[in-house]
py3Dmol code that shows the C-alpha trace and the ligand (Angstrom):
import py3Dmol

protein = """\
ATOM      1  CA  UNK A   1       0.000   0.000   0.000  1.00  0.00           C
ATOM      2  CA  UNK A   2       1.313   3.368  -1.233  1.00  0.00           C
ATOM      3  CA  UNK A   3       2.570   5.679   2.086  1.00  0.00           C
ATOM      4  CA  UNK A   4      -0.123   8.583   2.809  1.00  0.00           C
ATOM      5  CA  UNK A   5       1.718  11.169   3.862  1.00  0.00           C
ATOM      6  CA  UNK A   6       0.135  14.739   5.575  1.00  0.00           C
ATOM      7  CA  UNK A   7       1.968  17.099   5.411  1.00  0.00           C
ATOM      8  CA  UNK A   8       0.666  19.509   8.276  1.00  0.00           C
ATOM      9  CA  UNK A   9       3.727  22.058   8.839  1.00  0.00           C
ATOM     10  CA  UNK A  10       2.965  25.066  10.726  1.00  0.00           C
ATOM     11  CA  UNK A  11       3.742  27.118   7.905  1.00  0.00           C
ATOM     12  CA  UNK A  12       1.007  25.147   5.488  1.00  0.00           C
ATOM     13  CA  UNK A  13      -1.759  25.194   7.703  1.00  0.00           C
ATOM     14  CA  UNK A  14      -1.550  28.780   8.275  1.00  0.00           C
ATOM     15  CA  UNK A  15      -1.171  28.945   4.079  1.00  0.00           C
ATOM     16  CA  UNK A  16      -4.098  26.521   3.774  1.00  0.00           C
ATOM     17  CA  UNK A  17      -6.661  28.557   6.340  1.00  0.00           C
ATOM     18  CA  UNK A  18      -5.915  31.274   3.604  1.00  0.00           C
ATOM     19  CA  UNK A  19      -6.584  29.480   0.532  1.00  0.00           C
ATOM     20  CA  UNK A  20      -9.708  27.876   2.762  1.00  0.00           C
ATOM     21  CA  UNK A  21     -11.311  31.182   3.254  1.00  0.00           C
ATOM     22  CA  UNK A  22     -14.056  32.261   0.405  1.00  0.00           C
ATOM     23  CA  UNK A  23     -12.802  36.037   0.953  1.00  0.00           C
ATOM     24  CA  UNK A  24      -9.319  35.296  -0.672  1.00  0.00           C
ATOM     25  CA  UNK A  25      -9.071  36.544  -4.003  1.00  0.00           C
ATOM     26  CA  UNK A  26      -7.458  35.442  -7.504  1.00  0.00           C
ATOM     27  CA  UNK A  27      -4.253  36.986  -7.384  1.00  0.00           C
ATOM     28  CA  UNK A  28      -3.392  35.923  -3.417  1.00  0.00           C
ATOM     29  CA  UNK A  29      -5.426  32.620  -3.682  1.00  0.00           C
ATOM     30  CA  UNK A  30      -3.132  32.044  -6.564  1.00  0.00           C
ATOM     31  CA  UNK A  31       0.764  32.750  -4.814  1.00  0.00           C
ATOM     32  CA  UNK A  32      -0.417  30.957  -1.446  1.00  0.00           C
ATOM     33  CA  UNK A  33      -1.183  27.666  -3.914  1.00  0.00           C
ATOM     34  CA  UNK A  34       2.213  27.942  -4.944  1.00  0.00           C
ATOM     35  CA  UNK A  35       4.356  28.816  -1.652  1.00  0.00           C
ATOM     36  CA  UNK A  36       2.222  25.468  -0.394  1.00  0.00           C
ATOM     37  CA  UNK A  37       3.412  23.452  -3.795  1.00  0.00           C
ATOM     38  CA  UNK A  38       7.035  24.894  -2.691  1.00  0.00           C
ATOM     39  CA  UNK A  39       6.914  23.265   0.569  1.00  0.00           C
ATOM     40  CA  UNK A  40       4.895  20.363  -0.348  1.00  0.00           C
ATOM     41  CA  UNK A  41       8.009  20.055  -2.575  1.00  0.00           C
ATOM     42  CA  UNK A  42      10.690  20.042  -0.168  1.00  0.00           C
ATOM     43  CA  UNK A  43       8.979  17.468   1.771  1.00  0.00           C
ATOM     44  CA  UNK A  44       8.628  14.993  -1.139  1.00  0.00           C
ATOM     45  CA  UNK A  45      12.093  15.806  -2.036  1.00  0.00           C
ATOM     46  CA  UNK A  46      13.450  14.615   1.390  1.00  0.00           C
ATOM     47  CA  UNK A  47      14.256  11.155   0.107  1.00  0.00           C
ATOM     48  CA  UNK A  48      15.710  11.614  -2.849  1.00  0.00           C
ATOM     49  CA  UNK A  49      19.362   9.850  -3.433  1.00  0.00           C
ATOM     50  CA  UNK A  50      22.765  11.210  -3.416  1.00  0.00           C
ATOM     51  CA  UNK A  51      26.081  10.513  -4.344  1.00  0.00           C
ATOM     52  CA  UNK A  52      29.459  11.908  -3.221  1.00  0.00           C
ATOM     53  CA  UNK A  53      31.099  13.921  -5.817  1.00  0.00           C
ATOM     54  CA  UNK A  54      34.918  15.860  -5.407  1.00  0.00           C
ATOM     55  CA  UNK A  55      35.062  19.474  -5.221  1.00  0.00           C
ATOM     56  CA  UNK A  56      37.346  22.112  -4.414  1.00  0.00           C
ATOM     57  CA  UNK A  57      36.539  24.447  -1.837  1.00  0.00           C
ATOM     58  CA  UNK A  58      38.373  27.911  -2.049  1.00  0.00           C
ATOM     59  CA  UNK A  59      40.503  26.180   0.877  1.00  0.00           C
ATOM     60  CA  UNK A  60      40.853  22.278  -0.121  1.00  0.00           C
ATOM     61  CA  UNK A  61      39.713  19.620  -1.408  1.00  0.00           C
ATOM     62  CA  UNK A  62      35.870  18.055   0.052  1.00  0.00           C
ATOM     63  CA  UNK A  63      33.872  15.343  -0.843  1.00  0.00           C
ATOM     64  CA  UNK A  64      30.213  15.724  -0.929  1.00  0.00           C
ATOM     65  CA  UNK A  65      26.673  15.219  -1.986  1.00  0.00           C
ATOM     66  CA  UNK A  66      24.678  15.978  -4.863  1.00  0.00           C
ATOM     67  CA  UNK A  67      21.498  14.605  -6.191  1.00  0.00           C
ATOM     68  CA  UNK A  68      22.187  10.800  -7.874  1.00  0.00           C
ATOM     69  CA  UNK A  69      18.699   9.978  -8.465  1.00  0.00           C
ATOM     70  CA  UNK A  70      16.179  10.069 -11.291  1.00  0.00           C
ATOM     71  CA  UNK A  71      15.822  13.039 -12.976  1.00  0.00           C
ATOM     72  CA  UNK A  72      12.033  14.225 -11.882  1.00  0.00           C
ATOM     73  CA  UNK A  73       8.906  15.391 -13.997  1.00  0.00           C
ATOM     74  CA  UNK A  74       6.515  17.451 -12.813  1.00  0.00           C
ATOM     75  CA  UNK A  75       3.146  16.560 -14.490  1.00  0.00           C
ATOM     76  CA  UNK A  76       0.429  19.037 -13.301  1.00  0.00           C
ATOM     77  CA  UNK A  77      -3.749  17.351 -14.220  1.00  0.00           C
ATOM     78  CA  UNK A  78      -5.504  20.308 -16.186  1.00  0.00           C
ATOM     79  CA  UNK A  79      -6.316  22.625 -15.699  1.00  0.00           C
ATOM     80  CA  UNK A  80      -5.856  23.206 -11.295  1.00  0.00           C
ATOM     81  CA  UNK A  81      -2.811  21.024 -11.657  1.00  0.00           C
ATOM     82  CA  UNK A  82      -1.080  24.054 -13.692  1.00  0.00           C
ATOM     83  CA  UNK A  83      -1.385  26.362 -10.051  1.00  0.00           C
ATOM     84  CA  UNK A  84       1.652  24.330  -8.169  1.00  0.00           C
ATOM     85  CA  UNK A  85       3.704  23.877 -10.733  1.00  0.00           C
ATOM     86  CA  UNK A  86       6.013  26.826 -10.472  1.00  0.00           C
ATOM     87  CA  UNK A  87       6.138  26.656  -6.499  1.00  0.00           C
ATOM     88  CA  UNK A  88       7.836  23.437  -7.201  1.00  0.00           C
ATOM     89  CA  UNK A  89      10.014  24.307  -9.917  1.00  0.00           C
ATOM     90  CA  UNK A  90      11.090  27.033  -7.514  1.00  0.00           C
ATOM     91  CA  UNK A  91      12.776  24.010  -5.427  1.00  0.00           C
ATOM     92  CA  UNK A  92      13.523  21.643  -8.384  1.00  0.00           C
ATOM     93  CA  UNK A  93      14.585  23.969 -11.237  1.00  0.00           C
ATOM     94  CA  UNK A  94      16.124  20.990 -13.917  1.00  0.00           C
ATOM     95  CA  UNK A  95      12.812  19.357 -13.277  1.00  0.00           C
ATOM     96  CA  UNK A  96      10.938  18.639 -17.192  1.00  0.00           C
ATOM     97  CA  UNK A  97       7.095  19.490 -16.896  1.00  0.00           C
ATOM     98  CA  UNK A  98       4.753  16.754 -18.533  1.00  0.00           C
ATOM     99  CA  UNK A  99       0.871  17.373 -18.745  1.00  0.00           C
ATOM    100  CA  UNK A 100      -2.082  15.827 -18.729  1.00  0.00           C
ATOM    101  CA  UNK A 101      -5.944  16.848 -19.635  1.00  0.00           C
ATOM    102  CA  UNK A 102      -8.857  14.951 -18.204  1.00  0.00           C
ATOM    103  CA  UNK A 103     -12.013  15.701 -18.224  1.00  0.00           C
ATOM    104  CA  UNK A 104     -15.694  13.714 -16.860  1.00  0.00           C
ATOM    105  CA  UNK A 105     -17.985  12.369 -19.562  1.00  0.00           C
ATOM    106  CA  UNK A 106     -21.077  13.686 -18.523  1.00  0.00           C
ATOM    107  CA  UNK A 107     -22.845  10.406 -19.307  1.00  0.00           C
ATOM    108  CA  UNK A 108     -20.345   7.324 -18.094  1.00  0.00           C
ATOM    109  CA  UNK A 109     -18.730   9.808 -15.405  1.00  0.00           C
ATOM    110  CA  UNK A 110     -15.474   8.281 -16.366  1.00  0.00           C
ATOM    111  CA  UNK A 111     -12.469  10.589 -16.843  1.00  0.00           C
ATOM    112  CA  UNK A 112     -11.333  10.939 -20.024  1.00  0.00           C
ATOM    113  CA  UNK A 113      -7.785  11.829 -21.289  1.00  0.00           C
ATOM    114  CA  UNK A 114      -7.708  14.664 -23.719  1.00  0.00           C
ATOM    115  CA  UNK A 115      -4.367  15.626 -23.722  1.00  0.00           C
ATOM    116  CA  UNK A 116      -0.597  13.711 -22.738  1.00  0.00           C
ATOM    117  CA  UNK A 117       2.695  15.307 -23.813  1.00  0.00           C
ATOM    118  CA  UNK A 118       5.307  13.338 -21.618  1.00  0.00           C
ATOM    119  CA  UNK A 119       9.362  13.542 -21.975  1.00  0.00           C
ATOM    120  CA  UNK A 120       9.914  10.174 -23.630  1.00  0.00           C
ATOM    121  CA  UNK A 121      12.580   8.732 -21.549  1.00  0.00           C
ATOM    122  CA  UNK A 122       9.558   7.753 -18.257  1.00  0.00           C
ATOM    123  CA  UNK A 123      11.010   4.883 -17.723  1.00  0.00           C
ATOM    124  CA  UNK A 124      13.899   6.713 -16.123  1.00  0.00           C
ATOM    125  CA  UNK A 125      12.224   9.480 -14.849  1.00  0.00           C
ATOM    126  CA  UNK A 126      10.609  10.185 -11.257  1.00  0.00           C
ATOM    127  CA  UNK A 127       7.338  11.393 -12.070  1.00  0.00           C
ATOM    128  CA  UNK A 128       5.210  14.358  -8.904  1.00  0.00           C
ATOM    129  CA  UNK A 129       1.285  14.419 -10.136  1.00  0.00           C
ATOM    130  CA  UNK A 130       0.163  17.451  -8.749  1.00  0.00           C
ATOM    131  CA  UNK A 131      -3.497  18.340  -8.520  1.00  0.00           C
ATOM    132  CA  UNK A 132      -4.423  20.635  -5.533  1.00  0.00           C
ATOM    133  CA  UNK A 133      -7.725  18.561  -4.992  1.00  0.00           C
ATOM    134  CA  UNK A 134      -7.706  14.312  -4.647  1.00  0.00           C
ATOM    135  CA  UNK A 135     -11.266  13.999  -4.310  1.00  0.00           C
ATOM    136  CA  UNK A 136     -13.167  11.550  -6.197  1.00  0.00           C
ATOM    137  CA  UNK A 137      -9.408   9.865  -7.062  1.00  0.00           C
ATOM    138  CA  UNK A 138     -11.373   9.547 -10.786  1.00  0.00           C
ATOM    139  CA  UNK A 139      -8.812  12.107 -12.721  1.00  0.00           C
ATOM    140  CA  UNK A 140      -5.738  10.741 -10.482  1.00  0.00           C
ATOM    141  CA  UNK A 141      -6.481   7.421 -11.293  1.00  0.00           C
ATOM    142  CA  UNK A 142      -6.981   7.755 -14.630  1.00  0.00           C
ATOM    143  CA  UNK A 143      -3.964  10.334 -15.077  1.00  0.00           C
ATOM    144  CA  UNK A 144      -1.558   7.486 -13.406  1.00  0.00           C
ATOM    145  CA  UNK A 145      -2.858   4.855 -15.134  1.00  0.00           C
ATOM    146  CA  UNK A 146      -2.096   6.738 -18.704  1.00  0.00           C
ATOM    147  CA  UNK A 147       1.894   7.978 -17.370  1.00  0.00           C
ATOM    148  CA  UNK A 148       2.104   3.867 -16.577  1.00  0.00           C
ATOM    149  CA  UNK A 149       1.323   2.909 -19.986  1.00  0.00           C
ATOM    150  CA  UNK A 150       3.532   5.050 -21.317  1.00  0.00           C
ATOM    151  CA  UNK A 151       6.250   3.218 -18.996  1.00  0.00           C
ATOM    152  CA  UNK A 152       6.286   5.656 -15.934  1.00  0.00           C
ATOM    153  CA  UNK A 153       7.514   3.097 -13.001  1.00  0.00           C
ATOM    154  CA  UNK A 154       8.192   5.736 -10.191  1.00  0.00           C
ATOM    155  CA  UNK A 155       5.046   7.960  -9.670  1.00  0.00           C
ATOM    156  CA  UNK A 156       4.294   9.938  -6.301  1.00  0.00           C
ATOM    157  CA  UNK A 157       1.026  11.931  -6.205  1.00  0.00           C
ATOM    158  CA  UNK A 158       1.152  15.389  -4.389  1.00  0.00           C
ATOM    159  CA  UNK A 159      -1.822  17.635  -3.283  1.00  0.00           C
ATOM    160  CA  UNK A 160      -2.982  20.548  -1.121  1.00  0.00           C
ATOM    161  CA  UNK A 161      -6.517  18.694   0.034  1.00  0.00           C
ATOM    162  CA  UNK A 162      -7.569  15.087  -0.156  1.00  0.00           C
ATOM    163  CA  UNK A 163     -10.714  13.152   0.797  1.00  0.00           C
ATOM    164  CA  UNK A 164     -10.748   9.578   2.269  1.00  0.00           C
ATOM    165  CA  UNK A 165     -12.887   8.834  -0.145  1.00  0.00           C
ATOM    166  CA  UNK A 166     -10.282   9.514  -3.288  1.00  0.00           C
ATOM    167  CA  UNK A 167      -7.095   8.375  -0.393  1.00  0.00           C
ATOM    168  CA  UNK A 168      -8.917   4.847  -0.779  1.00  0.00           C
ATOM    169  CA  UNK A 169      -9.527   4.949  -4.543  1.00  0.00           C
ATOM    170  CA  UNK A 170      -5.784   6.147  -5.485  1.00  0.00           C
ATOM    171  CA  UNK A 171      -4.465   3.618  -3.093  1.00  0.00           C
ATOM    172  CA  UNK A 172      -6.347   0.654  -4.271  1.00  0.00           C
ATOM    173  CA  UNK A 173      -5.678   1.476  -7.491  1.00  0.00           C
ATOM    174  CA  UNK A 174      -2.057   2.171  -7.544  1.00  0.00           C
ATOM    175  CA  UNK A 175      -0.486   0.968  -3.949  1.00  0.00           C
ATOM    176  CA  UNK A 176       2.879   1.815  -5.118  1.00  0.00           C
ATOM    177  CA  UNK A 177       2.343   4.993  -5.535  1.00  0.00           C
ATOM    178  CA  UNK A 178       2.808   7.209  -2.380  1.00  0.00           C
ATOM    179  CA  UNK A 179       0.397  10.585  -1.509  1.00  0.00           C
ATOM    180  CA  UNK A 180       1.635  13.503  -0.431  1.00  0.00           C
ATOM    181  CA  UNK A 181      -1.077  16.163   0.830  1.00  0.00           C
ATOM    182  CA  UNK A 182      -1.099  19.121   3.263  1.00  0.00           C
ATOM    183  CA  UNK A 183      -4.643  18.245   4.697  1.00  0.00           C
ATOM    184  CA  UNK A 184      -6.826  14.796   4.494  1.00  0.00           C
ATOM    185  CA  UNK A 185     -10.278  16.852   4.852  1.00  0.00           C
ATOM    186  CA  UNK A 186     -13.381  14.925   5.716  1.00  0.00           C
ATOM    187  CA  UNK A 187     -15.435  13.975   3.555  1.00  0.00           C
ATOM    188  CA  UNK A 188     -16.345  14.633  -0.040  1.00  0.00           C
ATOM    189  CA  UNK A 189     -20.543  16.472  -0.530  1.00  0.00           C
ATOM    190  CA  UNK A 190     -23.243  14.704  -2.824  1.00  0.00           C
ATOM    191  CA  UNK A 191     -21.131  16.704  -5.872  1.00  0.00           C
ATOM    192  CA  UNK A 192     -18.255  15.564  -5.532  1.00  0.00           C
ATOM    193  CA  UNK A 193     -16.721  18.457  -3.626  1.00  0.00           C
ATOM    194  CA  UNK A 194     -14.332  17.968  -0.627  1.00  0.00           C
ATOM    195  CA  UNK A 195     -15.295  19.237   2.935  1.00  0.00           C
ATOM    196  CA  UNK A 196     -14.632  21.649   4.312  1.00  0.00           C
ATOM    197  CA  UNK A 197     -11.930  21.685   1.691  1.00  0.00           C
ATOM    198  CA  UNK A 198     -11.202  24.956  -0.668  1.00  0.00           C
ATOM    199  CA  UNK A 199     -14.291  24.993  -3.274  1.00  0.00           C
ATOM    200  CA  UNK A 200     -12.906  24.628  -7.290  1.00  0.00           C
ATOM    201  CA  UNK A 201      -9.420  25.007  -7.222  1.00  0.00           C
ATOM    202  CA  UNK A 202      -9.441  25.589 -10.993  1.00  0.00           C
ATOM    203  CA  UNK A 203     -11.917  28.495 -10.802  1.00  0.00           C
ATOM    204  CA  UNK A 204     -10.120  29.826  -8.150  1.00  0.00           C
ATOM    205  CA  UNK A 205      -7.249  29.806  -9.262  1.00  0.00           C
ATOM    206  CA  UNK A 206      -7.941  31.338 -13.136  1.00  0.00           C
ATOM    207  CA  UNK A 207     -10.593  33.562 -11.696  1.00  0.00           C
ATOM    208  CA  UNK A 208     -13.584  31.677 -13.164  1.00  0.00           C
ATOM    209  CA  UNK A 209     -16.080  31.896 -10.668  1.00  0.00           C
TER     210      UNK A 209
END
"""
ligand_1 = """\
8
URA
N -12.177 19.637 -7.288
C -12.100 20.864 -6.722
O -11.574 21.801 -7.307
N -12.626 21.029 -5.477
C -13.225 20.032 -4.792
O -13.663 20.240 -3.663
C -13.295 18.756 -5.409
C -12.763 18.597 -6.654
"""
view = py3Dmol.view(width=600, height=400)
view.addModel(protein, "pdb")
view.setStyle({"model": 0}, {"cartoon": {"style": "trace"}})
view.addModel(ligand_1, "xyz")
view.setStyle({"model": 1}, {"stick": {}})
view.zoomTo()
view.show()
């Protein structure tokens, strides 16, 4: 079973009440979303492999650590997905950016992809999902399931809000991959929409209301 991990620094639940509350506007909703995604980032990043590498200091000469691992793509779900993406670059600069377009068929209610542009080289790539909201785990689901058959192998999901509801969906679906998420809220409303949780993140982020 894929590790569910929350997140719940100081620093991100003070971020999240602001993001939370329905006076917040575009513009501030939309750099609180990202200094979250920046520390969500640092988090996920805190296993990451290194290696020892040579340098000289202006004094000697050191051995010591750099990054060894897999080089990491950041693949934001469309459209709310697109809102952490450059909070995380800010902490992983080299990282590629891979995206994928989902949206519900209003008949089946199944997800369905509209759009994938992926480096090629996933099977050697670590792979951060980011979608602000895991609530239904429909559009996560789907979204991993498409990077996987395309030959992603190493896949961690991040968020800013999940439900139990989509917790138990991703993780039966894809128990190797691990959840990252600054709140587990508590419940998802007859339409799909995560209590107390945030409202749209999409709209609220683009200033669609
Ligand atoms: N998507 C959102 O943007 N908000 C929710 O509460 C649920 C899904």
């Amino acid at each position: 079973m894929g590790k569910l991990q929350v997140i719940d620094h100081p620093l991100i639940q003070h971020k999240l009440t602001i993001i939370r509350d329905k006076r917040t506007g575009t513009k501030y909703f939309r750099e609180v979303v990202n200094e979250i995604a920046r520390l969500l980032a640092y988090e996920v990043s805190r296993e990451m492999p290194l290696e020892d590498v040579e340098i000289e200091t202006p004094l000697v000469i050191s051995t010591q650590k750099r990054l060894a691992g897999k080089k990491v793509v950041i693949v934001p779900i469309l459209r709310a997905g697109l809102g952490m993406v450059d909070g995380m670059l800010d902490l992983i600069p080299a990282a590629k950016v891979g995206h994928v377009g989902m949206y519900r068929d209003h008949e089946t209610m199944e997800p369905v992809e509209y759009f994938i542009k992926m480096p090629s080289d996933l099977p050697e790539r670590e792979l951060l999902v980011v979608d602000p909201m895991l609530a239904t785990g429909g559009s996560a689901v789907a979204s991993i399931d498409a990077l996987k058959k395309r030959g992603a192998t190493n896949i961690k999901f991040v968020c800013l809000v999940a439900a139990p509801e989509g917790v138990k969906v991703l993780q039966d679906a894809h128990p190797d991959v691990d959840i990252y998420t600054a709140s587990l809220d508590e419940k998802l409303n007859e339409k799909g929409y995560i209590l107390p949780g945030l409202g749209d993140a999409g709209d609220r982020l683009f200033g669609t209301l």
